[in-house]
C-alpha positions, 0 to 999 in steps of 0.5 A: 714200146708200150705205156708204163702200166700195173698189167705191164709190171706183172710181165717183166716182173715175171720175166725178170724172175724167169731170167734170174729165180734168185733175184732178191731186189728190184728198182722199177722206174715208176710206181706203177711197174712197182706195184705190179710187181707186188702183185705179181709176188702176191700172186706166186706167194713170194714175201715182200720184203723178206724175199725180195724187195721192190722199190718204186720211182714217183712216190704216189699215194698208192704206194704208201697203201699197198699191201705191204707198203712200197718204198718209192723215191720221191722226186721235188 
């Protein structure tokens, strides 16, 4: 029951990898959560997309920036 954000991302990022280390894909109902969770590989030096793959929902301009870029679905 909190607002969608790049911080809350981060933590079920983490939670989600806790519960299943093996995990190898994700789909993140916004893009904020998305790049949250890039970030938080970035921080425990998991490669993406060769160890997992994030994928967003909204396609904002900041995904097509990040580092490496996010696929995200694009909704007309």
């Amino acid at each position: 029951p909190v607002p969608s954000s790049v911080t809350l991302g981060r933590e079920l990022f983490r939670d989600a990898l806790a519960k299943m280390p093996t995990l190898d894909g994700i789909f993140c109902n916004n893009d904020d959560i998305a790049l949250g969770a890039l970030f938080e590989c970035h921080r425990a030096s998991i490669a993406v997309p060769k160890t997992i793959g994030i994928t967003g929902f909204n396609d904002l301009d900041m995904m097509e920036v990040a580092f490496p870029s996010v696929t995200s679905v694009r909704t007309p």
